[in-house]
KENU-197790 format. One record per atom (N, C-alpha, C): z, y, x; atom name; residue in one letter; residue number from 1. Coordinates in Angstrom, 1 decimal, always signed. Layout:
residues N
<atom z="Z" y="Y" x="X" a="CA" r="A" k="NUM"/>
...
***
This chain:
residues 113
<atom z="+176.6" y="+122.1" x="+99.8" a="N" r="X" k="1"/>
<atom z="+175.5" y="+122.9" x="+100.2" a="CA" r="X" k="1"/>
<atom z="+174.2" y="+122.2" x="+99.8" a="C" r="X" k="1"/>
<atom z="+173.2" y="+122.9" x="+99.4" a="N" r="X" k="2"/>
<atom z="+172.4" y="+122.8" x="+99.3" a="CA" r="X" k="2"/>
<atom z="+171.2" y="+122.7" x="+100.5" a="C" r="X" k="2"/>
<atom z="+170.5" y="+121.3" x="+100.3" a="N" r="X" k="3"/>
<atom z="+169.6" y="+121.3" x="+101.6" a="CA" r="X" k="3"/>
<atom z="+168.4" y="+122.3" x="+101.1" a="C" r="X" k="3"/>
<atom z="+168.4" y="+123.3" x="+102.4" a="N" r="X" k="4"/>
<atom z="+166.9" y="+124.2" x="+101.7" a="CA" r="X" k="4"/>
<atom z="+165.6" y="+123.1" x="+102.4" a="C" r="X" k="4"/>
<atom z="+164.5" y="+123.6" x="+101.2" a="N" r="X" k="5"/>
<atom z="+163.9" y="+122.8" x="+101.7" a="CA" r="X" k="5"/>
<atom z="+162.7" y="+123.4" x="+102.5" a="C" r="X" k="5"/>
<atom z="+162.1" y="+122.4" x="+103.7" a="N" r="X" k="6"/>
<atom z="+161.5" y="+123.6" x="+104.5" a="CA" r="X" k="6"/>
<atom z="+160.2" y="+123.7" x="+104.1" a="C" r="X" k="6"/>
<atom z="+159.3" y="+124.5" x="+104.4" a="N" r="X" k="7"/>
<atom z="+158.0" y="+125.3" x="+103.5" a="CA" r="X" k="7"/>
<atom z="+156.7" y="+124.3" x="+104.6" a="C" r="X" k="7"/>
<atom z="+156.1" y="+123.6" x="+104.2" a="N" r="X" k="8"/>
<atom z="+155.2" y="+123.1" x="+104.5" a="CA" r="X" k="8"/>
<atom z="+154.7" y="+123.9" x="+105.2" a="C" r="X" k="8"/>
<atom z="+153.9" y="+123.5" x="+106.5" a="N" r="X" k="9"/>
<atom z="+153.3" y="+124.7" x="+107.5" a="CA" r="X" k="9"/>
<atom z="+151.7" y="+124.4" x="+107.4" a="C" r="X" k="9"/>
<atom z="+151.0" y="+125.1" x="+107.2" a="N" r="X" k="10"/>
<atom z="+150.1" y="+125.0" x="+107.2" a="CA" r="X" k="10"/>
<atom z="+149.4" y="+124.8" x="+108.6" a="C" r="X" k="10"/>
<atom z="+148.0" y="+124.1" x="+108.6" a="N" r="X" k="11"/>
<atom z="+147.4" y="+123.8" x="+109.5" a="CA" r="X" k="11"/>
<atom z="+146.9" y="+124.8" x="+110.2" a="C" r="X" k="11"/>
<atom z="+147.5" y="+124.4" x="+112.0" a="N" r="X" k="12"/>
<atom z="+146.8" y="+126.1" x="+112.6" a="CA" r="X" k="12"/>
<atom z="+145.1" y="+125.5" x="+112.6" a="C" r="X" k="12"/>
<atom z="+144.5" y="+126.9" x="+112.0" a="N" r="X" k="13"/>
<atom z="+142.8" y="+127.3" x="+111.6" a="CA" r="X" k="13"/>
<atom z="+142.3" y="+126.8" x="+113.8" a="C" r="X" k="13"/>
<atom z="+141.3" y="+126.0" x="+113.7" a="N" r="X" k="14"/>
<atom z="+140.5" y="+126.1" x="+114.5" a="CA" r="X" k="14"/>
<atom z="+139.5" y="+126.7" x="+115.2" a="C" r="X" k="14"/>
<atom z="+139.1" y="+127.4" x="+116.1" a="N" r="X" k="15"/>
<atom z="+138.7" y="+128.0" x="+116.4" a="CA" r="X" k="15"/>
<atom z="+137.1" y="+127.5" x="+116.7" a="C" r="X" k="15"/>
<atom z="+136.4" y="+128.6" x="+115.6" a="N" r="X" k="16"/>
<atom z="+135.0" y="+127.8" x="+115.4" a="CA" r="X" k="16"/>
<atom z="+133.9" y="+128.2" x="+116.5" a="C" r="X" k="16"/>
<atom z="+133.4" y="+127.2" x="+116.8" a="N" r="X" k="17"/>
<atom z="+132.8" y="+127.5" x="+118.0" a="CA" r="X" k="17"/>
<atom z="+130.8" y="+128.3" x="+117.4" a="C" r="X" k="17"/>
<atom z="+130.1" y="+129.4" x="+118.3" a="N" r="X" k="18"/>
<atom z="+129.5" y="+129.8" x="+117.2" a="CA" r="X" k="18"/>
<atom z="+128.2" y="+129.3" x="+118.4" a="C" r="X" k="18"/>
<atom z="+127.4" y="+128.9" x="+118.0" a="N" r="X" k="19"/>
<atom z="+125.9" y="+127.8" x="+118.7" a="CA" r="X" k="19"/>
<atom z="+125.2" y="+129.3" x="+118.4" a="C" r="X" k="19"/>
<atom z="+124.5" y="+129.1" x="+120.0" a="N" r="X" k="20"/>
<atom z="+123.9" y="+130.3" x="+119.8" a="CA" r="X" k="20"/>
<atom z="+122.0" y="+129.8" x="+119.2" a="C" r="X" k="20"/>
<atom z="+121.6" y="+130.6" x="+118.3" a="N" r="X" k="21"/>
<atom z="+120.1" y="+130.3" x="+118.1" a="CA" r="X" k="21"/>
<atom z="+119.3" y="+130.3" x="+118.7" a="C" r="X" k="21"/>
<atom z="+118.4" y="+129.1" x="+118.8" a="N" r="X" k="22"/>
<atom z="+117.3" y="+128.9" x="+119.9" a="CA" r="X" k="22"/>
<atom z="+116.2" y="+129.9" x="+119.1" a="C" r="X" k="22"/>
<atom z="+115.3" y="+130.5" x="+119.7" a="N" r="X" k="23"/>
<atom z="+114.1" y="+131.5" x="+119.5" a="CA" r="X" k="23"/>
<atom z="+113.3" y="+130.4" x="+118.9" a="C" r="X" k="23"/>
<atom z="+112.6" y="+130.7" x="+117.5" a="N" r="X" k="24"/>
<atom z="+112.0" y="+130.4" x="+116.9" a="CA" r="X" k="24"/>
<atom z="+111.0" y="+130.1" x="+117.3" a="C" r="X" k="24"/>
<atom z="+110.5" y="+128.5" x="+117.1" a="N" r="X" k="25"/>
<atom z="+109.0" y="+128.0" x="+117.7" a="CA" r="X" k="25"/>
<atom z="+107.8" y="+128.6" x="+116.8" a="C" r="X" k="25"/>
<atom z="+107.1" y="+129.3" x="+118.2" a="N" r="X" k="26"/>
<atom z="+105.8" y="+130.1" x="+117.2" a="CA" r="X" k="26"/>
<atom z="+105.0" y="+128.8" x="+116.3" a="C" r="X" k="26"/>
<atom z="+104.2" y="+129.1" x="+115.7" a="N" r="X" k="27"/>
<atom z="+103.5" y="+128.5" x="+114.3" a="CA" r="X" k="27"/>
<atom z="+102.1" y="+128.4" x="+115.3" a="C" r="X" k="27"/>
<atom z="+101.4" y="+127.0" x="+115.5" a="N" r="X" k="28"/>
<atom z="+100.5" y="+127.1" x="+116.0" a="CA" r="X" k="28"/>
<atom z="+99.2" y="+126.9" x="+114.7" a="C" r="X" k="28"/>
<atom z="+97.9" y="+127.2" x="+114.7" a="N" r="X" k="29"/>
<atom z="+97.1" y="+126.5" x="+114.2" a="CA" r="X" k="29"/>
<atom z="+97.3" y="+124.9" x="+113.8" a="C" r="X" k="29"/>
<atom z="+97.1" y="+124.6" x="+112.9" a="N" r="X" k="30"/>
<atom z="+96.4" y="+123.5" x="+112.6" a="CA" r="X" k="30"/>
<atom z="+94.9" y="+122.5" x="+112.9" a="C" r="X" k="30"/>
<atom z="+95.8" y="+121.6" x="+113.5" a="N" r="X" k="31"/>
<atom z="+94.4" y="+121.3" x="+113.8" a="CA" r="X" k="31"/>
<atom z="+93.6" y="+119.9" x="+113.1" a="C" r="X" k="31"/>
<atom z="+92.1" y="+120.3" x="+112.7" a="N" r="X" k="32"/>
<atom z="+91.9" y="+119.3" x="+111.6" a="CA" r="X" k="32"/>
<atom z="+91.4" y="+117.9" x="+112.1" a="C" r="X" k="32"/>
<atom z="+91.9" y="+117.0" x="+111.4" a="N" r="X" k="33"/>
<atom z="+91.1" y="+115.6" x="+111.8" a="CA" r="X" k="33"/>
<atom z="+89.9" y="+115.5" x="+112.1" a="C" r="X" k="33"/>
<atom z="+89.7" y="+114.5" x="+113.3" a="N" r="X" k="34"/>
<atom z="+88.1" y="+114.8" x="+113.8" a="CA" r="X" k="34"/>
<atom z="+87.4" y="+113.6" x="+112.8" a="C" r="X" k="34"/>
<atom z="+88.3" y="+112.6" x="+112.5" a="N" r="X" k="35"/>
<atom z="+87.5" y="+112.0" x="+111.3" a="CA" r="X" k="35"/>
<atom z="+86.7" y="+112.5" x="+110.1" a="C" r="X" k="35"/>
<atom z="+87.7" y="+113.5" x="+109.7" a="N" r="X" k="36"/>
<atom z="+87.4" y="+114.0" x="+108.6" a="CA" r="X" k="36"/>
<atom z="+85.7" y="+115.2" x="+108.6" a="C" r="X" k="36"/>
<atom z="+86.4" y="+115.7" x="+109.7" a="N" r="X" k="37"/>
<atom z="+84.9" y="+116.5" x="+110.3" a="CA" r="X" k="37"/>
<atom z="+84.2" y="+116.1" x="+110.5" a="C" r="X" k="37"/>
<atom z="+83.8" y="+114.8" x="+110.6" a="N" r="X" k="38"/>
<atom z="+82.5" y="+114.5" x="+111.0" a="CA" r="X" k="38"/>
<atom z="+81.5" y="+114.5" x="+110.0" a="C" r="X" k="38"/>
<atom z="+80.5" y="+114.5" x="+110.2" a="N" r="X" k="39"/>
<atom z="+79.4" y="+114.7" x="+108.8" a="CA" r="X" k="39"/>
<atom z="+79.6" y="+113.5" x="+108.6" a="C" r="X" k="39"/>
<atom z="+78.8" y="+113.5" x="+107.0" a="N" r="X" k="40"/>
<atom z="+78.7" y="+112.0" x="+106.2" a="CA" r="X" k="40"/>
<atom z="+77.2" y="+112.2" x="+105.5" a="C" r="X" k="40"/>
<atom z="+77.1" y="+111.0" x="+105.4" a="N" r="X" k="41"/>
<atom z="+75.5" y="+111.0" x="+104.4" a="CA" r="X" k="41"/>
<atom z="+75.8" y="+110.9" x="+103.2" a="C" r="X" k="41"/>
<atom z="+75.8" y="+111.5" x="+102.1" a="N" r="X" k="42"/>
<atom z="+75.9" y="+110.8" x="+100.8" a="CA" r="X" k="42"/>
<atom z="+74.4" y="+110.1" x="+100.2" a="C" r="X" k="42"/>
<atom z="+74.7" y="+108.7" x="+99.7" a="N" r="X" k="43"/>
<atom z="+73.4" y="+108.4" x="+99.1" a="CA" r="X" k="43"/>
<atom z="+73.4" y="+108.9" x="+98.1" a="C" r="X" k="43"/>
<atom z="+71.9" y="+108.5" x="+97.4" a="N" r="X" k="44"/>
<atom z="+71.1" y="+109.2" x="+96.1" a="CA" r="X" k="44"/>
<atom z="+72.2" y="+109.4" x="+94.7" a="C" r="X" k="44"/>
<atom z="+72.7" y="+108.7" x="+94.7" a="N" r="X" k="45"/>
<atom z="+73.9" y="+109.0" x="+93.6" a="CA" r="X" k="45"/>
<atom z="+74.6" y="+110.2" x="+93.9" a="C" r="X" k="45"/>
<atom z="+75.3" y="+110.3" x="+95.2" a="N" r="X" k="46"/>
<atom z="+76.2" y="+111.0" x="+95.2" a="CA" r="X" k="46"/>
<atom z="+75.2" y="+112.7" x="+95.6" a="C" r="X" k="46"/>
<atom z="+74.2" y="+112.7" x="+96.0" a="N" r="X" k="47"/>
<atom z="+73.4" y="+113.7" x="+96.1" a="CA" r="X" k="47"/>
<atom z="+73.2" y="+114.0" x="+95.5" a="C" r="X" k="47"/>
<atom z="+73.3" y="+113.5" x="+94.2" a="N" r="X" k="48"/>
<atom z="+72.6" y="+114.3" x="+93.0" a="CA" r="X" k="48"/>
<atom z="+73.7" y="+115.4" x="+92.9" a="C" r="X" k="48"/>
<atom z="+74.8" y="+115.2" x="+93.3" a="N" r="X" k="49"/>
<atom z="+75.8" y="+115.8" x="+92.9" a="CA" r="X" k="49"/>
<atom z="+76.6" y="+117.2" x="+93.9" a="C" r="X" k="49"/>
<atom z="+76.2" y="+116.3" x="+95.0" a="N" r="X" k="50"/>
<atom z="+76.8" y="+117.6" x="+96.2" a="CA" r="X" k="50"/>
<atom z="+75.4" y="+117.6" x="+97.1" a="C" r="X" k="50"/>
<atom z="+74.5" y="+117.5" x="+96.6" a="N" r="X" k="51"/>
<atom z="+73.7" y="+117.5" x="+98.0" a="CA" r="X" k="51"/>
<atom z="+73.1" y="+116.6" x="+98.8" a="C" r="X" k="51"/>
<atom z="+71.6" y="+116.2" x="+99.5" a="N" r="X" k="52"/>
<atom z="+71.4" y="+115.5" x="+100.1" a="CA" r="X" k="52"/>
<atom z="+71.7" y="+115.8" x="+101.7" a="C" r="X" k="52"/>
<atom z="+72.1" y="+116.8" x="+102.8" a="N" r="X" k="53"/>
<atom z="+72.5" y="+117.2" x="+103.5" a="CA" r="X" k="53"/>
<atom z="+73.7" y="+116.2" x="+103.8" a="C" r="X" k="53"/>
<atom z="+74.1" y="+116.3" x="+105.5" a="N" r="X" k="54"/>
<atom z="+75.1" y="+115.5" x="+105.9" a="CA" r="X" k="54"/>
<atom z="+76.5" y="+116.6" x="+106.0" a="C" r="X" k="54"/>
<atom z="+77.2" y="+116.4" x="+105.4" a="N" r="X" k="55"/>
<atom z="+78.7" y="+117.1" x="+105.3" a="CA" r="X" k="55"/>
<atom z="+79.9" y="+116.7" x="+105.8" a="C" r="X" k="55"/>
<atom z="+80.8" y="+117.4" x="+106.0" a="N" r="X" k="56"/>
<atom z="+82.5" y="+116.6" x="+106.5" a="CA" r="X" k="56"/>
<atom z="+82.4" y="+116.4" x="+105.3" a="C" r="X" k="56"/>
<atom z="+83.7" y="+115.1" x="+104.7" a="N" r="X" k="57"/>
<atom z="+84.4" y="+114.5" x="+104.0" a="CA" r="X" k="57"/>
<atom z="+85.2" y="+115.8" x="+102.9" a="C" r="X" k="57"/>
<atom z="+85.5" y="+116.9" x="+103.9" a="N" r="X" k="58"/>
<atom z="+86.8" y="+117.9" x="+102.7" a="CA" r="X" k="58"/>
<atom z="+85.3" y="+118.7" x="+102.2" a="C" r="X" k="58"/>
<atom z="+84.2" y="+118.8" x="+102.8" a="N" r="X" k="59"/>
<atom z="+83.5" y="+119.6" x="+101.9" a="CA" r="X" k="59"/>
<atom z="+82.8" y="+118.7" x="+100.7" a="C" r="X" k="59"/>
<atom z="+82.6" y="+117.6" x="+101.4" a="N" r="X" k="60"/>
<atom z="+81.9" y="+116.4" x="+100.5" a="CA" r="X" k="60"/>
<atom z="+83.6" y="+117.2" x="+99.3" a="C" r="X" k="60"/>
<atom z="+84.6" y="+116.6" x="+99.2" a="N" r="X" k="61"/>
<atom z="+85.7" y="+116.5" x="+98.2" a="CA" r="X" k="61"/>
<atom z="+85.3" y="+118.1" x="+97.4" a="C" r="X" k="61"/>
<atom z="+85.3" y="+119.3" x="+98.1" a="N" r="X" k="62"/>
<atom z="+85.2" y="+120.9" x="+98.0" a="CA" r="X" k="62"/>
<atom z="+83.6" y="+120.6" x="+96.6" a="C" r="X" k="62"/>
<atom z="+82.8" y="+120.6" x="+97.3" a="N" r="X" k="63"/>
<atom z="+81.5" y="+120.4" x="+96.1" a="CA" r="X" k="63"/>
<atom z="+81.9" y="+119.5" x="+95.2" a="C" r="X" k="63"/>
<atom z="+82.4" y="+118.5" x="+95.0" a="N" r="X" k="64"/>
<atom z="+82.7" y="+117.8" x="+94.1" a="CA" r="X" k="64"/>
<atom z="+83.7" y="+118.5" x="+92.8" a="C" r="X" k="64"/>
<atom z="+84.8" y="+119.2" x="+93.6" a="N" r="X" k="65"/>
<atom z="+85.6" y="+119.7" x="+92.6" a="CA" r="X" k="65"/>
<atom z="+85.1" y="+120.7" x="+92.4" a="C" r="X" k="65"/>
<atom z="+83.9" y="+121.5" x="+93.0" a="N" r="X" k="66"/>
<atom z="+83.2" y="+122.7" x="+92.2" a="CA" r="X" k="66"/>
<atom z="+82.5" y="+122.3" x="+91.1" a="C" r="X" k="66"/>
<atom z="+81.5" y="+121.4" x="+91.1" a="N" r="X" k="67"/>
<atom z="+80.4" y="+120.3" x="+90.2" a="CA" r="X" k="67"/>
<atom z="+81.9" y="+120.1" x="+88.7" a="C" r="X" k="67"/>
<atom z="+82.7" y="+119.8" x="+89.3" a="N" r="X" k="68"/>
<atom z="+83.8" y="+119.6" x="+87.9" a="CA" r="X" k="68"/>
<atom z="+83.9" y="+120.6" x="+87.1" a="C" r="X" k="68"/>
<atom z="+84.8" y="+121.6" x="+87.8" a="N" r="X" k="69"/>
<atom z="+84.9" y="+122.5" x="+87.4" a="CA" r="X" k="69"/>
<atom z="+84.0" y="+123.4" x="+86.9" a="C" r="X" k="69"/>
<atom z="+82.5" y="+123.3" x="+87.4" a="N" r="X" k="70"/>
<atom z="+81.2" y="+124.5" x="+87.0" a="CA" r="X" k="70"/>
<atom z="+80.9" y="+124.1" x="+85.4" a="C" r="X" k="70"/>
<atom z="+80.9" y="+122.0" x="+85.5" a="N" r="X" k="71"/>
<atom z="+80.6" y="+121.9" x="+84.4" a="CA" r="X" k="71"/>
<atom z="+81.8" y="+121.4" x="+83.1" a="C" r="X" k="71"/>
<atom z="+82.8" y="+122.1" x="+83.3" a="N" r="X" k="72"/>
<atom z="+84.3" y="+121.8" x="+82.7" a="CA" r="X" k="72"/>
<atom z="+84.7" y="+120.0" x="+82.6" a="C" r="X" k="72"/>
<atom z="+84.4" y="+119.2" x="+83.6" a="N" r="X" k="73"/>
<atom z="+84.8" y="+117.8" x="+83.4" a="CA" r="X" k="73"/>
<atom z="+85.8" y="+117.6" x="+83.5" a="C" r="X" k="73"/>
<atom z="+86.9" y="+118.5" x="+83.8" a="N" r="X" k="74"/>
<atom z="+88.8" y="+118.1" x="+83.7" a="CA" r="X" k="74"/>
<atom z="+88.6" y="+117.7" x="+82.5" a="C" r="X" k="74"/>
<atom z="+89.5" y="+117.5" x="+81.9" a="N" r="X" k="75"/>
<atom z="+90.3" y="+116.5" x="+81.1" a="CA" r="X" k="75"/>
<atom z="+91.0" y="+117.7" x="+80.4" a="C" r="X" k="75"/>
<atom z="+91.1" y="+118.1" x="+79.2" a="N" r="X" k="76"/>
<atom z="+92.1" y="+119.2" x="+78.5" a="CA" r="X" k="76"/>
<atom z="+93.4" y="+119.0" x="+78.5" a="C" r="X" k="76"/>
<atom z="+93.6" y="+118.0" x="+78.4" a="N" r="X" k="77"/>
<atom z="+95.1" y="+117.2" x="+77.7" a="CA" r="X" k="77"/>
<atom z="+95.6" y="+116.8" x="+78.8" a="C" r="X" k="77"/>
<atom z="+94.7" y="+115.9" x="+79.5" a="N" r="X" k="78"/>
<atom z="+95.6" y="+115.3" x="+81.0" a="CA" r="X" k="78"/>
<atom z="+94.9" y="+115.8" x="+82.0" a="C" r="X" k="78"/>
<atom z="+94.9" y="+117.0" x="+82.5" a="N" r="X" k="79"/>
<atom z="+94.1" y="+117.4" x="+83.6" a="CA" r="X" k="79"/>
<atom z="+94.1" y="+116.3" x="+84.9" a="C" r="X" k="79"/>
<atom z="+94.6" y="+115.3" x="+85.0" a="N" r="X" k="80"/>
<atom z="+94.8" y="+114.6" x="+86.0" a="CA" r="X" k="80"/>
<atom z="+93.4" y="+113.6" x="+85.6" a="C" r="X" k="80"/>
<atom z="+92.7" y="+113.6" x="+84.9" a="N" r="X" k="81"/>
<atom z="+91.8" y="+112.4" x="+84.4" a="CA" r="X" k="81"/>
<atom z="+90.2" y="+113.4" x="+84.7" a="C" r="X" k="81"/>
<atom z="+89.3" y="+112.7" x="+85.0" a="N" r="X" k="82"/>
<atom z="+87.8" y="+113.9" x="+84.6" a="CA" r="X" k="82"/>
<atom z="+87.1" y="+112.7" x="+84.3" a="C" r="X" k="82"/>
<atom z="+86.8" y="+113.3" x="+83.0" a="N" r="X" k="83"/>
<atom z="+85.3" y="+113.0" x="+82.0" a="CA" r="X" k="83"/>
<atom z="+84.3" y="+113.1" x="+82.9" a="C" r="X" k="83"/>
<atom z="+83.3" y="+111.7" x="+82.8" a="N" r="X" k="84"/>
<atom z="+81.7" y="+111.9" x="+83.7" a="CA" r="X" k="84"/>
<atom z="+81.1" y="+112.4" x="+82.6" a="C" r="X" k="84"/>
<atom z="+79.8" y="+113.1" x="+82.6" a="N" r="X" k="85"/>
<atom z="+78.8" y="+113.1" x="+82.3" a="CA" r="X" k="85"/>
<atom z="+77.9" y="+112.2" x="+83.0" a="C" r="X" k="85"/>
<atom z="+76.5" y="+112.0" x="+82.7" a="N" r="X" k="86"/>
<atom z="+75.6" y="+111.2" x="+83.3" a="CA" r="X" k="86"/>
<atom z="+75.9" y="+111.1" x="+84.9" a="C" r="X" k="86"/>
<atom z="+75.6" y="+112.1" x="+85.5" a="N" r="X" k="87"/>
<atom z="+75.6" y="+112.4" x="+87.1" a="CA" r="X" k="87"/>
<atom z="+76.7" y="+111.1" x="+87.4" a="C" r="X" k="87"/>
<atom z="+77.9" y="+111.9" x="+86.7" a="N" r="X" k="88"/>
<atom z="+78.9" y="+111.3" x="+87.2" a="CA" r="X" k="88"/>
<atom z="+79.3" y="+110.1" x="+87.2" a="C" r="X" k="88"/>
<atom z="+79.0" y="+109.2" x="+85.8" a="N" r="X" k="89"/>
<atom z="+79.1" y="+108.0" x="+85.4" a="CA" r="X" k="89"/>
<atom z="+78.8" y="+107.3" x="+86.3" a="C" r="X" k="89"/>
<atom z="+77.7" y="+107.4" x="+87.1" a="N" r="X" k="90"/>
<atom z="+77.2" y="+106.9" x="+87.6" a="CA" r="X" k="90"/>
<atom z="+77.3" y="+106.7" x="+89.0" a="C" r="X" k="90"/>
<atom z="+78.3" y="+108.0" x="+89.6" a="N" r="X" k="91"/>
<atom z="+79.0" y="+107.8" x="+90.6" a="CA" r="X" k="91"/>
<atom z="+80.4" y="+106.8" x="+90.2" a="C" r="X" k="91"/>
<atom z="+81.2" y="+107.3" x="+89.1" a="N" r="X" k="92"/>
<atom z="+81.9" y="+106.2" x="+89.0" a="CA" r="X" k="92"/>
<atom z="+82.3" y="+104.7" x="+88.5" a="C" r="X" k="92"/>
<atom z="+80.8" y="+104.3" x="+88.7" a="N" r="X" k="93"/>
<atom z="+80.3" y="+102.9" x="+88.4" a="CA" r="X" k="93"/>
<atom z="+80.4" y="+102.3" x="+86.9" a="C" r="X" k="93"/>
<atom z="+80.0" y="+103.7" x="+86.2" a="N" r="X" k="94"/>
<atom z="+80.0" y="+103.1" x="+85.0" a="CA" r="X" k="94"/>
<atom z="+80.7" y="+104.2" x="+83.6" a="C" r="X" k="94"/>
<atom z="+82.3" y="+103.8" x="+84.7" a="N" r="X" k="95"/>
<atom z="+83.2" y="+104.4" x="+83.5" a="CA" r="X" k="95"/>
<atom z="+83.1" y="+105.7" x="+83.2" a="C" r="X" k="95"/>
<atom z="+83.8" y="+105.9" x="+81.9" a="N" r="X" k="96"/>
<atom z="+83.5" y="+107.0" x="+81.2" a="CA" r="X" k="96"/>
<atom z="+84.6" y="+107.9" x="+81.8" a="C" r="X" k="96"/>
<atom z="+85.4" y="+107.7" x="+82.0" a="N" r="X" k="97"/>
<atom z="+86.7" y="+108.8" x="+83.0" a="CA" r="X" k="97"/>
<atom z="+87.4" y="+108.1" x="+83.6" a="C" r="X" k="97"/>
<atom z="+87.9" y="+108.7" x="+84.6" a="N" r="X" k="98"/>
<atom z="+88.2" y="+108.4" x="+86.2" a="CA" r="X" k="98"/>
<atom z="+89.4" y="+109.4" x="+86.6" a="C" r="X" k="98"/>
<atom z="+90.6" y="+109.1" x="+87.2" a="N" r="X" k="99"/>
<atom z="+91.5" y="+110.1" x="+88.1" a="CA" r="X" k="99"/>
<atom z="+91.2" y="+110.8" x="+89.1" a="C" r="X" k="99"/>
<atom z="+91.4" y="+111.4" x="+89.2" a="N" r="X" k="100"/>
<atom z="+91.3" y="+112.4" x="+90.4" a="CA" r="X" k="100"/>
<atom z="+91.5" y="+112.0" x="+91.6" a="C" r="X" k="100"/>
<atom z="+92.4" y="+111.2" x="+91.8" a="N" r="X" k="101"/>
<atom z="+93.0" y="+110.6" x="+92.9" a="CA" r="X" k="101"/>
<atom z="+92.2" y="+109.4" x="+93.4" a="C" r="X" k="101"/>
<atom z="+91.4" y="+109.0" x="+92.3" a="N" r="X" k="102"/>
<atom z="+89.8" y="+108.1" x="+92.5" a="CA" r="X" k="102"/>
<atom z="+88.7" y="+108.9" x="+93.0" a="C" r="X" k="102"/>
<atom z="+89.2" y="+109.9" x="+93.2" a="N" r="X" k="103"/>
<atom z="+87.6" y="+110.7" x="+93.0" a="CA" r="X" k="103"/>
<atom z="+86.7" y="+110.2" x="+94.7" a="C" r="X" k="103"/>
<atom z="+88.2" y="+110.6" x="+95.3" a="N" r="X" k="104"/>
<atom z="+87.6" y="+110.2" x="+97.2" a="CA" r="X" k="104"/>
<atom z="+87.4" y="+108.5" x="+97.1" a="C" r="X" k="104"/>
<atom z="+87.9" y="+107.7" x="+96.5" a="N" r="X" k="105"/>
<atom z="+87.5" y="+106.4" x="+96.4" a="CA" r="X" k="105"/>
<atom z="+86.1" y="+106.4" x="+96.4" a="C" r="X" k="105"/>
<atom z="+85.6" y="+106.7" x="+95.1" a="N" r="X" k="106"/>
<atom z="+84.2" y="+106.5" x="+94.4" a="CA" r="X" k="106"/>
<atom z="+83.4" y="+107.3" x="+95.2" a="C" r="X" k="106"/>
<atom z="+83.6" y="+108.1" x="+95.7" a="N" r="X" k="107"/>
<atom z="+82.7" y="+109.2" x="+97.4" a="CA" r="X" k="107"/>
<atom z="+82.5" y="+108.7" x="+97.9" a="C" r="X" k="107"/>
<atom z="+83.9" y="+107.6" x="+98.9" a="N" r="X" k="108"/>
<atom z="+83.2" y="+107.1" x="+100.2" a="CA" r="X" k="108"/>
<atom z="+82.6" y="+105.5" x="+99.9" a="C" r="X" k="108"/>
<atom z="+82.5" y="+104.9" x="+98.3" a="N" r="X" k="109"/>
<atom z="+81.4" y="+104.1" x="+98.0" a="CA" r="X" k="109"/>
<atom z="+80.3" y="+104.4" x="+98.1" a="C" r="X" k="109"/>
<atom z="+79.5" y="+105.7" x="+97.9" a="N" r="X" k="110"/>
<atom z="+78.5" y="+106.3" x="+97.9" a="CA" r="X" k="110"/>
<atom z="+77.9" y="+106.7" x="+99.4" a="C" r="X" k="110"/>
<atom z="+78.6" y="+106.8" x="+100.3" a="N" r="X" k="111"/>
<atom z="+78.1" y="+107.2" x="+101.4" a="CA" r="X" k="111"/>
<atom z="+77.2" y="+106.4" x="+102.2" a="C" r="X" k="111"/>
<atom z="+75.9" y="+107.0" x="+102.6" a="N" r="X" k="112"/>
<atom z="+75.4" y="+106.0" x="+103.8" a="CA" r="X" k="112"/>
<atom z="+76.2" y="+105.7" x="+105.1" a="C" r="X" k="112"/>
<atom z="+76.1" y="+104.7" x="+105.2" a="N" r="X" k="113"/>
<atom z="+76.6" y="+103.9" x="+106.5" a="CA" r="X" k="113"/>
<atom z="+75.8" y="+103.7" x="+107.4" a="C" r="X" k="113"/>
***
């Protein structure tokens, strides 16, 4: 005789337990840094460029990338880089182009203290 051979049993399926959803946390406002809000002086360099008026920091940044942009100073090829003109040179101590990521560097050199 032949031993039959017996059929592998499969694993009994467990029984999935179902988590019920917690109610979605509303979305509050944001709320912004009071550092950042605070006005700033810019001195005569950086005035020439946003203004002699005291400003937050993100508008101080906001005028600056309009002043770029009005007078095309991005960079064609590497938009990450902006070409000074005079104004600018002179905010960025000289050099002839500067990163973007420099840009708030070379701002809060300019500010009165």
């Amino acid at each position: 005789m032949a031993a039959k051979k017996k059929a592998a049993k499969k694993p009994a399926k467990k029984a999935v337990k179902k988590v019920a959803k917690k109610p979605a946390k509303k979305k509050t406002a944001r709320k912004p840094n009071a550092a950042f809000m605070k006005p700033v002086t810019p001195n005569e360099t950086l005035a020439a460029i946003v203004g002699a008026s005291p400003l937050p920091r993100t508008e101080l940044t906001k005028k600056l990338w309009v002043y770029i942009k009005k007078n095309g100073l991005q960079d064609k090829k590497n938009k990450r880089m902006i070409n000074a003109d005079d104004k600018m040179k002179k905010l960025f101590g000289g050099k002839a182009q500067a990163s973007m990521f420099d840009l708030t560097k070379f701002a809060s050199k300019n500010l009165v203290k």
